[in-house]
SEMI-313209 format. One record per residue (C-alpha): residue number from 1; y negated, x negated, z negated. Coordinates in pm, whole numbers, plus 50000, padded with zeros to 5 digits. Each point is the difference from the previous one (the first is absolute). Example, Ala and Ser with C-alpha at 12.3 -4.5 7.8 and 13.67 -1.06 7.14 Angstrom:
pos/yy/xx/zz
1/50450/48770/49220 .
2/49656/49863/50066 .
This chain:
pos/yy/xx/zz
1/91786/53074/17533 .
2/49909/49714/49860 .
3/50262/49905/49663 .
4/50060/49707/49713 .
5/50380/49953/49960 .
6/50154/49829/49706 .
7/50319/49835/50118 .
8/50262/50126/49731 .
9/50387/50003/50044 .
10/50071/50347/50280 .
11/50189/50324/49857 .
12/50310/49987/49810 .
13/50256/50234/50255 .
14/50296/50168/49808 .
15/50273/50034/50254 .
16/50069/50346/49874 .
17/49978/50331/50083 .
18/49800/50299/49854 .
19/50298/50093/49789 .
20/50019/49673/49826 .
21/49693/50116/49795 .
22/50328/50266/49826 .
23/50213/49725/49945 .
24/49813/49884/49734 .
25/49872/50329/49841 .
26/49931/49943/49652 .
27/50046/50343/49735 .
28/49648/50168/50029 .
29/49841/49961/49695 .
30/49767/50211/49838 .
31/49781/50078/49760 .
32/50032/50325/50002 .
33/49916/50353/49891 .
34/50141/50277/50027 .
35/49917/50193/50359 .
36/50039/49687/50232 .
37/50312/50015/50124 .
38/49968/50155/50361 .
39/49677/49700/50012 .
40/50287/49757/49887 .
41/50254/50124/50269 .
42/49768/49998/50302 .
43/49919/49624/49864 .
44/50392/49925/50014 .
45/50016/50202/50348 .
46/49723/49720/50136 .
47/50219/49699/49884 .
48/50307/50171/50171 .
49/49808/49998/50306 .
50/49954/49627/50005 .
51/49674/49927/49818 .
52/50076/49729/49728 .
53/49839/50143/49720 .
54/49768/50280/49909 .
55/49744/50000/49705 .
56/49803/50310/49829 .
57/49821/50172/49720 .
58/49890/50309/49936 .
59/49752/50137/49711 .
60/49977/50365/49937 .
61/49992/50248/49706 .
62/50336/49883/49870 .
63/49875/49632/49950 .
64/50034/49699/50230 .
65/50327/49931/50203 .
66/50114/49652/50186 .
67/50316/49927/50195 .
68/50138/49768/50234 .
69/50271/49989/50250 .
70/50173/49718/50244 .
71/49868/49626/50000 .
72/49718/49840/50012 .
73/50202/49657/50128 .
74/50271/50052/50281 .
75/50138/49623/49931 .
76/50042/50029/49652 .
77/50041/50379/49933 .
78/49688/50019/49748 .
79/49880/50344/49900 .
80/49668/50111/50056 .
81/49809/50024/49699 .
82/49761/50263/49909 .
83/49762/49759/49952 .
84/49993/49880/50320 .
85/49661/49898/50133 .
86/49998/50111/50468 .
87/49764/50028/50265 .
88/49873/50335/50039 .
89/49859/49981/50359 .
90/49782/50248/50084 .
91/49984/50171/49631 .
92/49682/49730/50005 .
93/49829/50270/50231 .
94/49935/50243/49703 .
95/49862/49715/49765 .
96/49741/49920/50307 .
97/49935/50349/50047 .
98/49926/50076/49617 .
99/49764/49672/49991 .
100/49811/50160/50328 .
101/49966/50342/49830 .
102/49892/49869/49658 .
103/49732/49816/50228 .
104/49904/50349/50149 .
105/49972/50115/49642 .
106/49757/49726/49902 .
107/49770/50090/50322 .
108/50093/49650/50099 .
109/50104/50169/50363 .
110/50131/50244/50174 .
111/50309/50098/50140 .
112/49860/50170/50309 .
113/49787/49680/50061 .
114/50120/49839/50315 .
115/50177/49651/50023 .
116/49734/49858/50207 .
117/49778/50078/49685 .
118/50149/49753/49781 .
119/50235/49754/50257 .
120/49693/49965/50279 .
121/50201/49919/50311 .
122/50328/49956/49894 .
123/50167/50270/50152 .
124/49876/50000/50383 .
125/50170/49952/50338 .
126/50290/50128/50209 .
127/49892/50395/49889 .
128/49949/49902/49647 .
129/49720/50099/49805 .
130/49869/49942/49623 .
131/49742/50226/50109 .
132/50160/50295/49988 .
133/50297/49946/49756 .
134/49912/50100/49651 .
135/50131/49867/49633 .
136/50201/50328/49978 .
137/50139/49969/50348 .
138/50143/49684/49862 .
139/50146/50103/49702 .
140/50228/50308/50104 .
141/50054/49839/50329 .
142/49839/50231/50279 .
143/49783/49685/50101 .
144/50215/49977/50339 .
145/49990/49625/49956 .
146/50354/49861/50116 .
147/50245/49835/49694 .
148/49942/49624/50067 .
149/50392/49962/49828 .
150/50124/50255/50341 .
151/49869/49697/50222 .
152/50359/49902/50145 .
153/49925/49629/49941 .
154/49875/50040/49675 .
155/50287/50220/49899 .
156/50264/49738/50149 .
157/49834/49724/49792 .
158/49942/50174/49691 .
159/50246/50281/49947 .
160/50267/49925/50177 .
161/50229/49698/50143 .
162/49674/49740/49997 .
163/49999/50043/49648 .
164/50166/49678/49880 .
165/49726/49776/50242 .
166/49730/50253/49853 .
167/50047/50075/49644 .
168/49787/49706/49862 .
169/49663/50090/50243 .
170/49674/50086/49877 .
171/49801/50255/50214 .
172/49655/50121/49883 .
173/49899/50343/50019 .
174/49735/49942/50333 .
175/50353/49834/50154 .
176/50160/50349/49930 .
177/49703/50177/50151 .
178/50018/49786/50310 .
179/50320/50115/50033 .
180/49923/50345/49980 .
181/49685/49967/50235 .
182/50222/49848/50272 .
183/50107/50369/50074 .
184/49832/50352/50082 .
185/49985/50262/49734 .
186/50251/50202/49989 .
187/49707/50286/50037 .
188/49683/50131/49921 .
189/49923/49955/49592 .
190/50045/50316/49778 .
191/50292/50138/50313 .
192/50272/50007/49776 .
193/50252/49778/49783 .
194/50126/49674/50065 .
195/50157/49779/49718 .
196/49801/49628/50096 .
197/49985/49758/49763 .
198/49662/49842/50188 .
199/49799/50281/49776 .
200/50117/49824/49709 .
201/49874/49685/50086 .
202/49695/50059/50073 .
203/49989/50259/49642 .
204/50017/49686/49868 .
205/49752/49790/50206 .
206/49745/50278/49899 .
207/50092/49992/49616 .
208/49923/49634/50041 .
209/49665/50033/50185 .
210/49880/50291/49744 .
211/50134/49815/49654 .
212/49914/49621/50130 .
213/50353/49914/49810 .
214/50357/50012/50186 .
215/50201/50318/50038 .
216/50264/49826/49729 .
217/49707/49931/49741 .
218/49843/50376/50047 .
219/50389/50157/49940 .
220/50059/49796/49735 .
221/49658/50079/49802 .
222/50076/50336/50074 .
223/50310/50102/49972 .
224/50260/49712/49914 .
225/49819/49924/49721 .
226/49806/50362/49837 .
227/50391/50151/50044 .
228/50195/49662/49847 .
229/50221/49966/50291 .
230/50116/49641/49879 .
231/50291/49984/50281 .
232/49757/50113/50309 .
233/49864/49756/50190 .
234/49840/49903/50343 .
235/50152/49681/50117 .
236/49777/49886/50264 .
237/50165/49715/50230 .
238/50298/49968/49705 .
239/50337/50031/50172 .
240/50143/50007/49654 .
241/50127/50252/49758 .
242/49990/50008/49628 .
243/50271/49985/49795 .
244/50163/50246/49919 .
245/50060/50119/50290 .
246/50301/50055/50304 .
247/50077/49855/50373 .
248/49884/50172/50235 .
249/50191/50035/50315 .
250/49930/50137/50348 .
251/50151/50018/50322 .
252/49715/49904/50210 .
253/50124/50248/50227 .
254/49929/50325/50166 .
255/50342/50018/50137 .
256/50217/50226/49719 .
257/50337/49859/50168 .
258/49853/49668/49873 .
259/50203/49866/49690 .
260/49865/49630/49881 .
261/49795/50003/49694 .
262/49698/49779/49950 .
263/49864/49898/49671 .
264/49615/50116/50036 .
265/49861/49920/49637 .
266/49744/49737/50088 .
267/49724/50138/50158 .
268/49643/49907/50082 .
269/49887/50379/50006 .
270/49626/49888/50135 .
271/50141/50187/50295 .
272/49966/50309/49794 .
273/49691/49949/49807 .
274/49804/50305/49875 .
275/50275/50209/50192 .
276/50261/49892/49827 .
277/50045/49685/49807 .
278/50071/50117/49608 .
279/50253/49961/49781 .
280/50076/50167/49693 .
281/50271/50174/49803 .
282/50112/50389/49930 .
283/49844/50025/49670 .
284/49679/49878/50140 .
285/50004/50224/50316 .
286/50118/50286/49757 .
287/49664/49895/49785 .
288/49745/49976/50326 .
289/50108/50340/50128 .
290/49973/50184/49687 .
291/49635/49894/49935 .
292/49883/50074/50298 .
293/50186/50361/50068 .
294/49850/50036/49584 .
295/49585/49898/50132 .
296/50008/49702/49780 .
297/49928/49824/50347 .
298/49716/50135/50146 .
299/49803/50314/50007 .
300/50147/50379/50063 .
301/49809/49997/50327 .
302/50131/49703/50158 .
303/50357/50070/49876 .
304/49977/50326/50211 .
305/49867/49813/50294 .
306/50312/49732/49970 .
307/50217/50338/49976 .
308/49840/50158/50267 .
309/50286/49941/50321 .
310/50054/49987/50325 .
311/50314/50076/50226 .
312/50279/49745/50019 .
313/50223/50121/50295 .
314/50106/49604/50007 .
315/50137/50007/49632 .
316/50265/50288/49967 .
317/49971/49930/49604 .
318/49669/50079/49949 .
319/49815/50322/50070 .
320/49642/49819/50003 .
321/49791/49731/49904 .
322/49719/49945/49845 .
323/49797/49646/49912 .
324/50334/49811/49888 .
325/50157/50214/49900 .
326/50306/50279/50147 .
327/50086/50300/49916 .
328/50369/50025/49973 .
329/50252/50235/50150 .
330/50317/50121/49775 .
331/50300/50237/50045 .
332/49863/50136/49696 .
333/49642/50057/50122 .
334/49886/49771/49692 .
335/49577/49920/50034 .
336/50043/49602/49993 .
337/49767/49684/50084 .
338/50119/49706/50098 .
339/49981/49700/50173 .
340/50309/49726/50192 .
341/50001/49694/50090 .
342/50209/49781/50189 .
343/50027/49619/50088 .
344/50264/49791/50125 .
345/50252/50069/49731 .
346/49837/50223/49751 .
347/49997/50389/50018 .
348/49812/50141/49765 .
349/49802/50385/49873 .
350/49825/50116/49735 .
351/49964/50371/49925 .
352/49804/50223/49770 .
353/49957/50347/49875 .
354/49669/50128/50115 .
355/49857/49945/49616 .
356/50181/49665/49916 .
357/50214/50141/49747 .
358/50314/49907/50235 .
359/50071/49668/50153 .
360/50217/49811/50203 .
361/50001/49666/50180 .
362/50324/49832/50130 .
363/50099/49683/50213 .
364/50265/49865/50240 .
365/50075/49675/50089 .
366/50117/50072/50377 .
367/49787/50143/50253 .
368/50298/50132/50221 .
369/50069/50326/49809 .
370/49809/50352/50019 .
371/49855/50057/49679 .
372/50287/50262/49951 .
373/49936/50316/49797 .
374/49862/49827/49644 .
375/49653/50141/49977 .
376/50183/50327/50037 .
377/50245/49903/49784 .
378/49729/49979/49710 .
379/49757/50283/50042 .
380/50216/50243/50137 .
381/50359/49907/49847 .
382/50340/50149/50156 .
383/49766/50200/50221 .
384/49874/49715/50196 .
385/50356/49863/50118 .
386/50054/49867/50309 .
387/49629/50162/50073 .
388/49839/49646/50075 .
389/50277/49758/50135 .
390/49811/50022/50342 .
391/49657/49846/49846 .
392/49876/49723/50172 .
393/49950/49613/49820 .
394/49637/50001/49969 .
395/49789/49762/50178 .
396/49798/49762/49893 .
């Protein structure tokens, strides 16, 4: 695959182990209401398992609610702040899909067009075929198209201990198909499930072949701008976070024995593109979710198409889903939509009441942890503890 690198100065290694991330646990802080407080524990519970710092907000019918708890620096001890600005990985797959269904709205096309229809010739070779994958098939991943970012080599270089050599490349989106297209499908399109991150990509090819701009202008004019999210942004080849923000720190490792701790925070996320390269902040992923569960986002029809699911035997946290979007499973048997993303060293979700009138997005600064039991936590309170400590970090 062919790549640009920058030549910057490799990761920053803390020799440290997992529980070093407790050793500088700053008081949580919150600003809080009333009703919280199992949300707030299962936040605490995370930094006790080793993730540095944990950050969250919540907005429901008692008013809004933000808290923090750990560090966002393990050198100099540094809370998070609740203003802290974090990739969101593959949270970027419900702005695409809400562009792509506003475009269905305006007749502009179709989501059971094909993707030969609108990326002639892209997708062909080695059992591939944009001939008989559709828009749709993309979007709630049933497209049997393999995840270019499960390629072993790509994962080595990317994700895990080629990271410090890799951080700095630029990829374009046609050198993440070519990585896809170098293996079979996983099977025959509409089959079943399979999370793959290639159906993103080319999601946002197609928004850039039907709109004539880039994916980033057509979310922005959209929804960045119609919803005021003045922290979300997409950062293209910018390995850089804005301020204010925390490290973030991985350990480029699938190994859980493993115990050194990388610093992760510069990124060039064109690796991610459409499938995952945002960054925002709780109150604007609080703000996103509730207009769009509320129809200020598109029409009633295609927010019942991006509800309608499919199986997800590969995500035990999720009973479906839909066009990028889940549908969330609780001890509490709570009706919630919601989306995770993960990147090296960022773990975040973003869940919502079925009419927007409940929201809550939260972040973690280590990618090592389960997400623990803190969506439970919230919509479900002392019923939902210990319910979710086995839930997977999501991918990106």
């Amino acid at each position: 695959m062919a790549v640009r690198r920058r030549v910057h100065t490799g990761v920053v290694g803390l020799a440290a182990a997992a529980v070093a991330a407790t050793a500088f646990t700053a008081p949580a802080h919150a600003e809080s209401r009333k009703g919280h407080a199992a949300t707030q524990r299962a936040m605490d519970a995370m930094v006790a398992d080793g993730v540095p710092g944990v950050v969250a907000a919540g907005v429901d019918k008692g008013g809004a609610w933000r808290s923090t708890s750990g560090v966002g620096n393990l050198r100099t001890g540094k809370p998070r702040s609740a203003d802290d600005r974090f990739r969101i990985g593959s949270i970027t797959k419900t702005f695409v899909a809400t562009v792509l269904l506003q475009m269905e709205a305006e007749g502009r096309l179709d989501l059971d067009d094909t993707v030969e229809r609108w990326l002639p010739g892209l997708v062909r070779g080695n059992g591939n075929d944009g001939s008989r994958i559709t828009v749709r098939q993309l979007l709630n991943h049933t497209s049997g198209l393999f995840n270019y970012t499960s390629d072993k080599q790509f994962a080595k270089d990317i994700l895990l201990e080629g990271f410090p050599a890799h951080r700095y490349d630029t990829h374009t989106p046609r050198d993440l198909i070519r990585v896809a297209l170098a293996h079979k499908p996983d099977f025959t399109p509409g089959a079943k499930h399979s999370y793959s991150n290639t159906g993103y990509i080319l999601a946002g090819l197609i928004i850039e072949k039907v709109s004539g701009n880039s994916y980033q202008h057509e979310i922005r004019e959209r929804v960045i701008n119609p919803l005021n999210l003045r922290t979300t942004r997409l950062p293209g080849a910018d390995p850089f976070l804005p301020k204010p923000s925390s490290r973030a720190y991985s350990k480029l490792s699938k190994d859980p024995a493993a115990t050194r701790i990388h610093d992760v925070t510069e990124n060039n996320m064109s690796w991610a593109w459409a499938a995952g390269d945002g960054i925002s902040t709780t109150r604007d992923l609080n703000r996103f979710f509730s207009a769009l569960m509320r129809g200020k986002l598109m029409p009633d029809k295609q927010l019942a198409e991006m509800q309608t699911t499919v199986p997800t035997p590969d995500d035990p946290a999720y009973s479906g889903y839909g066009l990028g979007l889940y549908s969330v499973k609780t001890s509490c048997h709570a009706k919630l939509w919601s989306h995770s993303g993960g990147t090296p060293g960022s773990i975040t979700e973003t869940v919502t009441t079925p009419d927007g009138r409940h929201t809550f997005a939260y972040n973690a600064n280590g990618d090592w942890s389960s997400r623990g039991n803190v969506v439970d936590a919230e919509f479900c309170g002392a019923a939902g503890k210990g319910k979710q400590g086995e839930r997977p970090a999501p991918r990106l």
